[in-house]
C-alpha positions as CSV (number, residue, x, y, z in Angstrom):
1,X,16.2,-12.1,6.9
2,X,12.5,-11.5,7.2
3,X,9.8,-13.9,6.0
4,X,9.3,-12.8,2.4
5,X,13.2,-12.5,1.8
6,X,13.0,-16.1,2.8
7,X,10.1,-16.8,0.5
8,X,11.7,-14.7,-2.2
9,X,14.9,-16.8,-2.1
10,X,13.2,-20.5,-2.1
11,X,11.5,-19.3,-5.2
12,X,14.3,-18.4,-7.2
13,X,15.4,-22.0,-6.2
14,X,12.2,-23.4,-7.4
15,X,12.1,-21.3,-10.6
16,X,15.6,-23.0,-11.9
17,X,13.9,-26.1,-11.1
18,X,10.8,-25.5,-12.9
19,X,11.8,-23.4,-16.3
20,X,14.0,-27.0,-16.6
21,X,11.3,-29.7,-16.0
22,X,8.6,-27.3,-17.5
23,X,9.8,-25.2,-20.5
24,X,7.4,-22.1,-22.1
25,X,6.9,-24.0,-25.0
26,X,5.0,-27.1,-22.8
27,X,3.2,-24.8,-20.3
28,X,1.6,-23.1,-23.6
29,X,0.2,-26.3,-25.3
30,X,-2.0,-26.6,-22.2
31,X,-5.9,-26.0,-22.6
32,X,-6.2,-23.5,-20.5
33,X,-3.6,-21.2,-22.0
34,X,-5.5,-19.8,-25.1
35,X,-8.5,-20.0,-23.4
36,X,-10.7,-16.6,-22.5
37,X,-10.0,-15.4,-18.9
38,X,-12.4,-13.7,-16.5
39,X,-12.5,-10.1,-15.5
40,X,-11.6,-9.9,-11.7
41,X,-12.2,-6.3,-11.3
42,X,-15.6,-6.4,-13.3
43,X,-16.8,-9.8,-10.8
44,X,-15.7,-7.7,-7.9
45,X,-17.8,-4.4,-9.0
46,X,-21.1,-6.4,-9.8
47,X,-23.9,-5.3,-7.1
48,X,-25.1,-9.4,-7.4
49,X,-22.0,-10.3,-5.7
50,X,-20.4,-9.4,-2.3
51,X,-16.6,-8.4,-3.5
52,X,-15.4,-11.2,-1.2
53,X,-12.6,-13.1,-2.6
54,X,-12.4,-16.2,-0.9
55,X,-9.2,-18.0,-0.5
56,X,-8.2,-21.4,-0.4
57,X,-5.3,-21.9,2.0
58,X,-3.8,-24.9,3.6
59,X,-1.4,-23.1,5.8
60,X,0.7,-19.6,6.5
61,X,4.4,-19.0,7.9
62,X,2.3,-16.9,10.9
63,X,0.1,-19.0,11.8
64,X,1.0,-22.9,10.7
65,X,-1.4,-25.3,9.4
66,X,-5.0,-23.9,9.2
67,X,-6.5,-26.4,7.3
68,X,-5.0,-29.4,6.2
69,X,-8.4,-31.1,4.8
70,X,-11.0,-29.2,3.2
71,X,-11.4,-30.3,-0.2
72,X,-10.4,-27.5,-2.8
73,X,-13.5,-28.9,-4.9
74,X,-16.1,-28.9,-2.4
75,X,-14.7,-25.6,-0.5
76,X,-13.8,-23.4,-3.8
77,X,-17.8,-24.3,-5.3
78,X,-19.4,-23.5,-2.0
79,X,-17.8,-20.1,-2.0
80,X,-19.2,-19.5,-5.3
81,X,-23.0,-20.2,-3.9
82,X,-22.0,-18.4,-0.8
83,X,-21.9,-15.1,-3.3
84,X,-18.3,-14.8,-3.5
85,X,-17.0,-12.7,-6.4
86,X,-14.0,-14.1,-7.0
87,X,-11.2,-16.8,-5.6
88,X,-8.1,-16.7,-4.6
89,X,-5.8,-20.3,-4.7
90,X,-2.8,-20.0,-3.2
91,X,0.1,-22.4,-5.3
92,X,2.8,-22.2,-2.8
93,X,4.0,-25.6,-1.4
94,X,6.8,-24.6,1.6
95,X,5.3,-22.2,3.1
96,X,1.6,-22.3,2.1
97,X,0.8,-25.9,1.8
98,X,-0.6,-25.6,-2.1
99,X,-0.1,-26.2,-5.0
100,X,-0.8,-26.0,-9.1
101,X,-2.8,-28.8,-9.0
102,X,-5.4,-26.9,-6.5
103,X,-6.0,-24.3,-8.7
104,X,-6.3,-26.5,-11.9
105,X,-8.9,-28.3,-9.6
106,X,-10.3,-24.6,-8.8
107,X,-10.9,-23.8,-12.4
108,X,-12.3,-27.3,-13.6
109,X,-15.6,-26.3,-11.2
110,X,-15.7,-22.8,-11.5
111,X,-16.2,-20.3,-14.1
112,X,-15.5,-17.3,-11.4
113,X,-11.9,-15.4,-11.8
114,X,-9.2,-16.9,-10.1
115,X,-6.5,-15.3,-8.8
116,X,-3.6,-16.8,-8.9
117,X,-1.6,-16.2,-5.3
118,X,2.1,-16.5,-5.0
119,X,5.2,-14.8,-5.6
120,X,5.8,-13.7,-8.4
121,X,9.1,-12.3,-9.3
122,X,9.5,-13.7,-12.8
123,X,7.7,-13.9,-16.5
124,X,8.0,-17.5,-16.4
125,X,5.8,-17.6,-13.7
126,X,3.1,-15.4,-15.6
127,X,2.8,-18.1,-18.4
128,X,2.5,-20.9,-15.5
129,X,-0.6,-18.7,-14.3
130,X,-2.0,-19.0,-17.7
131,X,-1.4,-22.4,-18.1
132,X,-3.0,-23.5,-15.4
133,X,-6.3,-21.4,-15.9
134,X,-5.5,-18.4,-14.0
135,X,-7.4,-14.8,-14.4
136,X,-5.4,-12.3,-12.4
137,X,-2.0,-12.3,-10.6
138,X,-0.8,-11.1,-7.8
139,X,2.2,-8.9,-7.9
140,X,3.6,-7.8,-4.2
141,X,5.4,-4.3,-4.2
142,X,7.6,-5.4,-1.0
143,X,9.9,-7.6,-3.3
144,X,9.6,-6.1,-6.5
145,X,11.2,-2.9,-7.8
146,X,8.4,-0.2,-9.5
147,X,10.6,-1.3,-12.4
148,X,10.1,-4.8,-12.4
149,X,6.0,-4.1,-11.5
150,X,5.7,-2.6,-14.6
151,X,7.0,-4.8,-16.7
152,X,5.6,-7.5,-15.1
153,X,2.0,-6.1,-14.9
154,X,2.9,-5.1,-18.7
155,X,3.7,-9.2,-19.4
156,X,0.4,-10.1,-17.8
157,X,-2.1,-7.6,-19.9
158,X,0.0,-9.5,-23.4
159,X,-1.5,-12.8,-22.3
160,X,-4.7,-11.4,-21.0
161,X,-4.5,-11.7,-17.3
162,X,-5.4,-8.6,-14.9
163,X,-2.9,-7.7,-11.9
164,X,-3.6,-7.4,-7.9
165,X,-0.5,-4.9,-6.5
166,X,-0.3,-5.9,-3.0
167,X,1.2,-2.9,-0.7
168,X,2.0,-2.4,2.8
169,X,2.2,1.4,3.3
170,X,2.1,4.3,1.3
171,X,5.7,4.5,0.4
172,X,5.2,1.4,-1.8
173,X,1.8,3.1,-3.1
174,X,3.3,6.4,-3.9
175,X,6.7,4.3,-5.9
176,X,3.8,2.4,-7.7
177,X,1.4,4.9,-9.0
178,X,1.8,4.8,-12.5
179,X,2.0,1.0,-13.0
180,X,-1.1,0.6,-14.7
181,X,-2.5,-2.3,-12.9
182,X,-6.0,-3.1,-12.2
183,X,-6.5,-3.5,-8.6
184,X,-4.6,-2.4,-5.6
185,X,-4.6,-4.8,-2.7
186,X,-3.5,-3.6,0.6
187,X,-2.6,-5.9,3.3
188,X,-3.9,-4.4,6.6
189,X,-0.8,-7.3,8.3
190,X,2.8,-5.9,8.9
191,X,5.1,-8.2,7.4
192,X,7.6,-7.8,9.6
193,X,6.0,-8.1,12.6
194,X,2.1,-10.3,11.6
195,X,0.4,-7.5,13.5
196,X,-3.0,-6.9,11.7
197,X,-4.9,-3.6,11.7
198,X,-8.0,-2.4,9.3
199,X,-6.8,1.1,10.2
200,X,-3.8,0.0,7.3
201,X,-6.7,0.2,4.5
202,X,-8.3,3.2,6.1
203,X,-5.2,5.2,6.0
204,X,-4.5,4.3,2.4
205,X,-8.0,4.6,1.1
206,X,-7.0,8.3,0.0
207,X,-4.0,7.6,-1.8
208,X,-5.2,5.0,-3.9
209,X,-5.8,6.1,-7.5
210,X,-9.5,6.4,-8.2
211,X,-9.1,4.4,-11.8
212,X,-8.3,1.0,-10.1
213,X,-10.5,-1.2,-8.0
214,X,-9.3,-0.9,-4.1
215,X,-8.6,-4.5,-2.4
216,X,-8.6,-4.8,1.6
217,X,-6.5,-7.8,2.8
218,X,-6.5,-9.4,6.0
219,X,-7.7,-9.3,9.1
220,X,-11.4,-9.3,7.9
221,X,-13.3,-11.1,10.4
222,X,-17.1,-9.6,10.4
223,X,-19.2,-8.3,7.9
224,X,-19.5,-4.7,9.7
225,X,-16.0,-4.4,8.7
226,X,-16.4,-4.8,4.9
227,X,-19.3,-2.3,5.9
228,X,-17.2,0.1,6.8
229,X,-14.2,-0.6,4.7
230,X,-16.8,0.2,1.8
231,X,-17.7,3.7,3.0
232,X,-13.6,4.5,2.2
233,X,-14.2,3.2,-1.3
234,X,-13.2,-0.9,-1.1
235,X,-15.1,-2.9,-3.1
236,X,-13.0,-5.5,-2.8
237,X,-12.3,-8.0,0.2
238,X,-9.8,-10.6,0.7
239,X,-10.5,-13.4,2.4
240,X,-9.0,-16.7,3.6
241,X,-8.0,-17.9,7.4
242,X,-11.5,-16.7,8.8
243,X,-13.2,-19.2,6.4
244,X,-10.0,-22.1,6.4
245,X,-9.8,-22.2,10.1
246,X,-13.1,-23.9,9.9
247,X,-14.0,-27.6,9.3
248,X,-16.4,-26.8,6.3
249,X,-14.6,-23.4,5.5
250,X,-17.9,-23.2,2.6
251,X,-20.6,-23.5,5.3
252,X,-18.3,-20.4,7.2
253,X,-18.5,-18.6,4.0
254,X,-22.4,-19.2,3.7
255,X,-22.8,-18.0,6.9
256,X,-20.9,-14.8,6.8
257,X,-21.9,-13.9,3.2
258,X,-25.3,-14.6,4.2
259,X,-25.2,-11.9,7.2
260,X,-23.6,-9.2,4.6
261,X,-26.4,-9.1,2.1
């Protein structure tokens, strides 16, 4: 059992848990639900911004706790002056130390798109998105079939939310094509064995379809990379542990954004 099958399985636990202490019916009385969301793809296309999406995250199965204090008020609002064109808030408690509550705190200060980062294997857990003032979701291709990525993806347009596929390799591209979402993500770390490698993006840059925005994740550690990564068509850039891993991960951000532009 590899990492994510692990994941997978606590979350079906959780889910149980959740669709009984939260039903649809509550999750949609909250403000946020009806409330207009924020393109990610058009934030990550516009020339004023850098295409960085900066993540908030407390802590990852590779590499432990990376930062167990940064304030998700404080860091989330100084990415936004850094010039970053979007956020990313992870909610996962086991195995990424967040939670709900970080992105709620997310939205109250920031008008960016959020993107809502978990594992999402269920329609349930579109609705929570929503409900707790989410723009986009992510959607990983390593734990779903193309089937359920459609439908999914097809769930998340009805309530006005736009979808980040996550792939690893171009098997999981090519089984994806036609599943009409909005960005493609791909994750320059092997999942199996943590190894990160730009060449991941590089190599897929070609396959990608040209209608959707193209996301490099991971493993993003200078700005000559995004550099580069945008001469094979990226525009946008997923960031987290090189900002987290600092005290003030916004002053990191500053800093990095700064050198870019």
């Amino acid at each position: 059992m590899n990492i994510l099958d692990e994941i997978v399985a606590q979350k079906r636990k959780e889910l149980a848990e959740r669709k009984s202490l939260y039903p649809v019916k509550l999750l949609e009385q909250s403000i946020y639900f009806n409330s207009p969301t924020v393109s990610l793809k058009k934030y990550i296309q516009r020339r004023d911004l850098t295409g960085i999406i900066a993540e908030f995250k407390r802590k990852s199965p590779s590499k432990g706790i990376i930062n167990g204090y940064a304030s998700v008020e404080r860091t989330t609002i100084g990415y936004m002056q850094a010039g970053a064109s979007a956020l990313s808030v992870l909610t996962d408690k086991p195995f990424f130390g967040g939670s709900n509550d970080d992105l709620v705190t997310a939205r109250k200060f920031n008008f960016c798109p959020i993107l809502r980062k978990d594992f999402t294997i269920d329609e349930y857990q579109i609705i929570e998105a929503r409900s707790i003032g989410a723009d986009a979701i992510l959607l990983i291709a390593a734990i779903l079939t193309p089937e359920e990525v459609k439908q999914l993806t097809k769930f998340a347009h009805g309530l006005g939310m736009e979808v980040l596929l996550e792939v690893h390799d171009e098997a999981e591209l090519k089984q994806n094509a036609d599943a009409d979402v909005d960005l493609i993500g791909v994750n320059n770390r092997n999942l199996k064995t943590f190894e990160v490698s730009i060449d991941t993006s590089k190599r897929l840059a070609p396959v990608i379809p040209a209608n959707v925005v193209k996301v490099s994740e991971s493993g993003i550690s200078q700005p000559a990379t995004i550099q580069e990564l945008r001469g094979f068509g990226y525009e946008g850039f997923l960031m987290g542990e090189n900002f987290m891993k600092h005290s003030r991960p916004e002053e990191a951000a500053m800093e990095f954004m700064s050198a870019l532009k």
